[in-house]
Phi, psi and omega in degrees: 000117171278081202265321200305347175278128187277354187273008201274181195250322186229015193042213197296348188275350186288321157308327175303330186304349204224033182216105184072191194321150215223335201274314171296305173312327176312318211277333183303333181280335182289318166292325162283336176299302151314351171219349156303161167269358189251049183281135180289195076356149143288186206196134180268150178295342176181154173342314227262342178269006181193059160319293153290039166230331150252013150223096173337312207275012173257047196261158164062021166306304190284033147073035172171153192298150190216112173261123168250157147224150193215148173246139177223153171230136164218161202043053170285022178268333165255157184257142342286195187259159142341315310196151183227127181238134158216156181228152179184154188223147178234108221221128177262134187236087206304336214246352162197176194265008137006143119232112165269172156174160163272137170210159163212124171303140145201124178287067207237158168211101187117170169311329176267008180040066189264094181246188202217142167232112184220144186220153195250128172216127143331081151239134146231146196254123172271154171221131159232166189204193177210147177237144185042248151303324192235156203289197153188128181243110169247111191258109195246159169208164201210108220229110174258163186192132203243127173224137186221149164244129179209133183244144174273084150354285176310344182251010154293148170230118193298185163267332172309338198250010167294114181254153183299311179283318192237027182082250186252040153246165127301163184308337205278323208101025198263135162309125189291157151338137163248141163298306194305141180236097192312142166269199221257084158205004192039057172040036191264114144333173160278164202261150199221132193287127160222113159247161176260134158223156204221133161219143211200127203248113178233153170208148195243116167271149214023047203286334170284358183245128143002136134073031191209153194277158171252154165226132183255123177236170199228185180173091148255187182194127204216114167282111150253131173126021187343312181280345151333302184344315198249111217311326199269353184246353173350149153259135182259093177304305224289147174277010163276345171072034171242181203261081179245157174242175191243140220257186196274128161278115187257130189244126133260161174186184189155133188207154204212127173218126200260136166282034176334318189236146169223084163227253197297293224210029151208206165198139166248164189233151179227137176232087171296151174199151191224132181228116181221122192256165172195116164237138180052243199241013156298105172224149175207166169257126175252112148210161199150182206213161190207148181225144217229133171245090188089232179206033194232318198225168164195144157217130184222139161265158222190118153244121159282149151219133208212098205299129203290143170240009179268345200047032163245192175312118172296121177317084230228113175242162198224140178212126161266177165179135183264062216270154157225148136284097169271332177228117169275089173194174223295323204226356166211167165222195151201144183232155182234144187226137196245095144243131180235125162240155175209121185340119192279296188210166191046241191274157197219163175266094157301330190269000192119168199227167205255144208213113182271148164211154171197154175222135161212135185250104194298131161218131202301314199292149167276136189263300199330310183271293174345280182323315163315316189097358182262184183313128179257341201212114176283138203234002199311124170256355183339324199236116191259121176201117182280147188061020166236172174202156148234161196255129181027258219226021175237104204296149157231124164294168176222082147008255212302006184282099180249343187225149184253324236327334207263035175228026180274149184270000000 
């Protein structure tokens, strides 16, 4: 059980599902969703695979149009699965200080398909400026995003309909009788405004100086459900149509990333990072680190920790997680990315453990400003940073970096 992601949909009652009647308990995890006030998120396996979907303002980062899709599974031995599809586009925009992208969620969980749909929209404004040596990029972004919930009724199974001997059937094998009366909505929630906002500080330290390694840190901090804030602006999730709201998701984070080796024609990178999310009375910790060959490979390790309210074992998880460039070429890549994670301590995936996969596809270039007639590819040399590029004082990684030579020492 992946209790330590606080952004999953039914928390720790999700292990209930596959223990005794499987149909009941669905209806039992549903009901807390639908009629708690603390019902969760869909969920990413860790932070670090879904940056801009929990800070609006890291949209549009990797310096070029990006199309993704990405898949997550859990328990996949059994049917149905777990699962999360998201899909999203991104487009960094060099020619202002802009950036967008576009996403759309699909959620599904359980026997009852209890799923979640959302879509999404990315704007974020760089202010960049310099104190001394260093640079400063303050990314403020901002994400309204539209949700609907829905369940299938008919694949439920009530408590009324539970027999001591033979479950939800009679002895014939006939399904037993329910009291319960879906309510007149074909199990559809209302459909609900839930934005986000983000803001995120990166600074390139001695970034004015000549001939000196940079090292860049970030410090962001992100609200999503903004309107939960307000007793009168809440989002009402339930497919019951009752009054539960999904409560404010607080995101932190700081990350730093150092050139230890730099030479003719490669560079390696180390990227620490600390994560501490806290929605309702769920919070957990992310830390760990990831080392980089270029901007072509990365591999990172990742411990969650997700402190018990339970007075029981604290929820303690391990992630891995793979990026490749699979595809190489002057004006596109593709990259393919691999995260599996697995329990430690406290709740455990008993059922298989969980696997994230994704593909994106880069095209170095901005369509948006090209279509404009402006600078489409920041070509700025002002800042010697291998594997960066910037439009004047607005930092991009750079995807497209194939040679260091002129930054050998």
């Amino acid at each position: 059980m992946h209790q330590s992601n606080i952004y999953m949909a039914s928390g720790m009652m999700r292990e209930l599902l596959f223990i005794g009647t499987r149909g009941f308990l669905t209806l039992v995890t549903i009901a807390l969703l639908c009629g708690s006030s603390e019902a969760q998120d869909a969920f990413f396996n860790n932070f670090e695979t879904g940056k801009s979907y929990f800070n609006p303002s890291l949209v549009g980062t990797t310096g070029s149009l990006s199309i993704t899709a990405k898949h997550k599974r859990q328990w996949h031995i059994l049917d149905p699965w777990f699962q999360t599809t998201y899909f999203a586009v991104e487009e960094s925009l060099p020619c202002t200080f802009l950036d967008w992208g576009l996403s759309f969620l699909h959620d599904s969980e359980g026997t009852a398909g209890f799923t979640t749909r959302e879509g999404a929209f990315n704007i974020a404004g760089t202010i960049p400026f310099t104190i001394g040596n260093h640079l400063q990029n303050v990314k403020i972004g901002f994400s309204p995003r539209y949700s609907q919930k829905s369940i299938d009724y008919d694949r439920l199974v009530f408590s009324d309909q539970l027999d001591p001997k033979y479950g939800p059937v009679n002895a014939s094998g006939v399904s037993n009788p329910t009291s319960f009366i879906p309510p007149d909505n074909t199990g559809l929630s209302n459909s609900f405004f839930s934005p986000s906002l983000g803001i995120t500080f990166v600074t390139v330290w001695n970034a004015k100086k000549r001939n000196v390694r940079k090292i860049i840190t970030s410090l962001g901090a992100s609200i999503t459900h903004v309107l939960a804030l307000s007793d009168d602006l809440g989002n009402i999730e339930s497919v019951q149509r009752l009054t539960a709201e999904i409560p404010a998701r607080y995101s932190f984070f700081a990350e730093a990333e150092i050139r230890p080796i730099i030479a003719t024609d490669y560079f390696i990178s180390l990227t620490p990072i600390v994560v501490y999310q806290h929605q309702a009375r769920l919070n957990y910790w992310e830390m760990g680190a990831s080392i980089g060959y270029n901007r072509d490979a990365r591999f990172g390790l990742f411990l969650q920790y997700s402190p018990s309210n339970l007075d029981q074992i604290s929820t303690n998880t391990l992630i891995g997680q793979l990026d490749l460039a699979i595809v190489r070429a002057e004006d596109h890549r593709v990259d393919l990315g691999i995260n599996f994670s697995t329990g430690l301590t406290g709740f455990k995936n008993s059922r298989s453990n969980m696997m994230e996969v994704s593909l994106t596809y880069h095209f170095k270039k901005s369509v948006t400003c090209s279509l404009a007639g402006m600078e489409s590819d920041p070509t700025t040399d002002t800042i010697e940073c291998p594997g960066d590029k910037y439009a004047g004082m607005k930092r991009y990684q750079d995807l497209f970096y194939y040679s260091l030579t002129k930054w050998k020492k």
